[in-house]
C-alpha positions as protocol buffer text, in pm:
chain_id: "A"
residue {
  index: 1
  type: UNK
  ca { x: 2029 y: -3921 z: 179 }
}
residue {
  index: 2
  type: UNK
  ca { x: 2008 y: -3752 z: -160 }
}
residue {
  index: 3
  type: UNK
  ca { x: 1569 y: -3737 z: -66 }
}
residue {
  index: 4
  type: UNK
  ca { x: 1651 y: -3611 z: 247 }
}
residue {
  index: 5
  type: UNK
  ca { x: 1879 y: -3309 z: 106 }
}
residue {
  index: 6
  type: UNK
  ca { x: 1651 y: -3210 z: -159 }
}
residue {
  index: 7
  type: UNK
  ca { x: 1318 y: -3203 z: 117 }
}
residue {
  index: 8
  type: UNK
  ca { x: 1583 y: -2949 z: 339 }
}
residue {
  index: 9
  type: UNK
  ca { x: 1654 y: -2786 z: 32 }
}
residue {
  index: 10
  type: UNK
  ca { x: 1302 y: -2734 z: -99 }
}
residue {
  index: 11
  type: UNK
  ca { x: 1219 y: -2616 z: 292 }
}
residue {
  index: 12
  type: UNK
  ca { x: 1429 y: -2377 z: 326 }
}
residue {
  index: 13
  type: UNK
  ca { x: 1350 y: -2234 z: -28 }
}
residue {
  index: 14
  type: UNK
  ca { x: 990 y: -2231 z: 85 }
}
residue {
  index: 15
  type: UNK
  ca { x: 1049 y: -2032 z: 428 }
}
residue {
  index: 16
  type: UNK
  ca { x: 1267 y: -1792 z: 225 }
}
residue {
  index: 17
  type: UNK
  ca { x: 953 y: -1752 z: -14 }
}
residue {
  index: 18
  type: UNK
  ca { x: 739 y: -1718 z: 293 }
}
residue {
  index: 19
  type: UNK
  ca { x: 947 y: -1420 z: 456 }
}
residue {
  index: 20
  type: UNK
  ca { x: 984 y: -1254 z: 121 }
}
residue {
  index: 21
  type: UNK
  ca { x: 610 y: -1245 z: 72 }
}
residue {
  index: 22
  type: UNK
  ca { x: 566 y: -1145 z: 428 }
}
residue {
  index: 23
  type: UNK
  ca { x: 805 y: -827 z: 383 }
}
residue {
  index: 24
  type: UNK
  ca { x: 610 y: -700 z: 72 }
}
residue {
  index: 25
  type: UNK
  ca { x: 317 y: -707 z: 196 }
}
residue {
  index: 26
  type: UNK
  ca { x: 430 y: -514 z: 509 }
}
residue {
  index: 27
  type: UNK
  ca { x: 547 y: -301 z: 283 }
}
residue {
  index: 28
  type: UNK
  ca { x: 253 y: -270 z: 76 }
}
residue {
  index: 29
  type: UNK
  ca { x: 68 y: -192 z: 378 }
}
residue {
  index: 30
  type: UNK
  ca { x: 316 y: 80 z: 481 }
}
residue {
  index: 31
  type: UNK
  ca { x: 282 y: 244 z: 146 }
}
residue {
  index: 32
  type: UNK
  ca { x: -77 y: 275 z: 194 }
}
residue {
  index: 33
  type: UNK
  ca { x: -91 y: 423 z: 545 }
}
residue {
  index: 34
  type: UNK
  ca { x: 179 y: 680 z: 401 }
}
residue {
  index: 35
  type: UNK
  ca { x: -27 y: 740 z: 98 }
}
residue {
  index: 36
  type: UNK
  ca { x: -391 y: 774 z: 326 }
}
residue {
  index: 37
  type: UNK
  ca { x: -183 y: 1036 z: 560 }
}
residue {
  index: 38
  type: UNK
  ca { x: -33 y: 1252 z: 289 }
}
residue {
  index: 39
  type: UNK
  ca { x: -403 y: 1268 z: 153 }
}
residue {
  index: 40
  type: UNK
  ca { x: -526 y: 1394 z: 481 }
}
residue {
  index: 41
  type: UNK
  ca { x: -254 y: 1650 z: 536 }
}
residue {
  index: 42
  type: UNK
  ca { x: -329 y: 1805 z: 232 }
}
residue {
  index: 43
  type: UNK
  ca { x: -683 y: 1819 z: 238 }
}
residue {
  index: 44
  type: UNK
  ca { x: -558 y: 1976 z: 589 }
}
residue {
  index: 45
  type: UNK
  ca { x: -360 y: 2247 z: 377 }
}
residue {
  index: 46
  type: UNK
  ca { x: -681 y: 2338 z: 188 }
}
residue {
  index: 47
  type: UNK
  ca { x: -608 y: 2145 z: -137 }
}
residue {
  index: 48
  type: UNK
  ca { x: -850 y: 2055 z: -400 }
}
residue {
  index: 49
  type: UNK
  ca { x: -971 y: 1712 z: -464 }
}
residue {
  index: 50
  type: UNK
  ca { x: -815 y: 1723 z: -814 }
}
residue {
  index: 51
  type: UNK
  ca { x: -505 y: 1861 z: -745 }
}
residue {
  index: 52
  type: UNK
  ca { x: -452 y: 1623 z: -422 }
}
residue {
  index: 53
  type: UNK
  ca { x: -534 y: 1327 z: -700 }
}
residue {
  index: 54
  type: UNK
  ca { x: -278 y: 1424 z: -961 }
}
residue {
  index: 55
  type: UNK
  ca { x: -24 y: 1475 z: -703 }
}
residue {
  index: 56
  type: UNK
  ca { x: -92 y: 1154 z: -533 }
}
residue {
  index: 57
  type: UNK
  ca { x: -59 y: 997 z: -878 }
}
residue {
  index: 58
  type: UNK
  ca { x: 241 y: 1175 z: -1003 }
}
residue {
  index: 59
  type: UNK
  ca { x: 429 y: 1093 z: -687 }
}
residue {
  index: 60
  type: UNK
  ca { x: 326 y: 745 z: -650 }
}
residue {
  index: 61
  type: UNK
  ca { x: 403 y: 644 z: -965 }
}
residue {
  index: 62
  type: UNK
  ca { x: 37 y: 538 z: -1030 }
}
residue {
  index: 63
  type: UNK
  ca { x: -236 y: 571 z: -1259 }
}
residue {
  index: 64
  type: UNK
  ca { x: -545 y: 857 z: -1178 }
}
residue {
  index: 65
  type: UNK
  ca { x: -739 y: 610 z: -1150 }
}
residue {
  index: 66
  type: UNK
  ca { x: -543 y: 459 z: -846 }
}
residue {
  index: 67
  type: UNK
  ca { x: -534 y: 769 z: -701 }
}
residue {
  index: 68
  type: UNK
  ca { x: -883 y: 858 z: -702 }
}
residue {
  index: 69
  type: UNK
  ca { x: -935 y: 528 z: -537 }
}
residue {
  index: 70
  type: UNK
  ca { x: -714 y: 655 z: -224 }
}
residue {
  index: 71
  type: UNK
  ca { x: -893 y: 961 z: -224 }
}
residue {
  index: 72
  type: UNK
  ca { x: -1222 y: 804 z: -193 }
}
residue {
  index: 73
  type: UNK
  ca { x: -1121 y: 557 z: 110 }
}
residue {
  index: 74
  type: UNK
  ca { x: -996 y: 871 z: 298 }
}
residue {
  index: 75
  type: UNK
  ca { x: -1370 y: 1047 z: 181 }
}
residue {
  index: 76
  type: UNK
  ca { x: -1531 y: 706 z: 307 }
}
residue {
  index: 77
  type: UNK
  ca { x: -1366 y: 698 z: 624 }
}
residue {
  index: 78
  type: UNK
  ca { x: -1408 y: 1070 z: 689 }
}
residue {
  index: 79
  type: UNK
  ca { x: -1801 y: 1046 z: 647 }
}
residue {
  index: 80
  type: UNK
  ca { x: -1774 y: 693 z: 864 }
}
residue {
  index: 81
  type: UNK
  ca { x: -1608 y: 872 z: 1104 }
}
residue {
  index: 82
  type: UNK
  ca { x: -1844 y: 1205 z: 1092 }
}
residue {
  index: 83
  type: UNK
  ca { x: -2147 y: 1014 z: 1245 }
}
């Protein structure tokens, strides 16, 4: 019985893991799509690359670095897109 318990117990601590991981990473994903959009609306409002990368990064919480990174899958995708 006491094998038994500890296998439920251990299961159910492993599906818990599971959903947790599941949720962050839907999260995750969620931040990104939010953090792509913002880019495009305010290269929409006529803001420069710069200023749309420190923003991104003081509002994010994230390095420049990070930030530039966004900026350049939203360039990408633009020019992808432009063809």
């Amino acid at each position: 019985m006491n094998l038994q318990m500890r296998l439920k117990d251990e299961r159910r601590l492993g599906l818990s893991e599971g959903r947790a991981e599941r949720r962050a990473k839907g999260r995750d994903e969620m931040q990104d799509e939010m953090t792509l959009g913002l880019i495009h609306a305010l290269q929409a409002q006529g803001m420069p690359q710069k200023q749309i990368v420190e923003a991104l990064a003081l509002t994010r919480k994230i390095s420049l670095a990070e930030a530039q990174h966004y900026y350049e899958q939203v360039a990408q995708a633009d020019s992808e897109s432009a063809r």
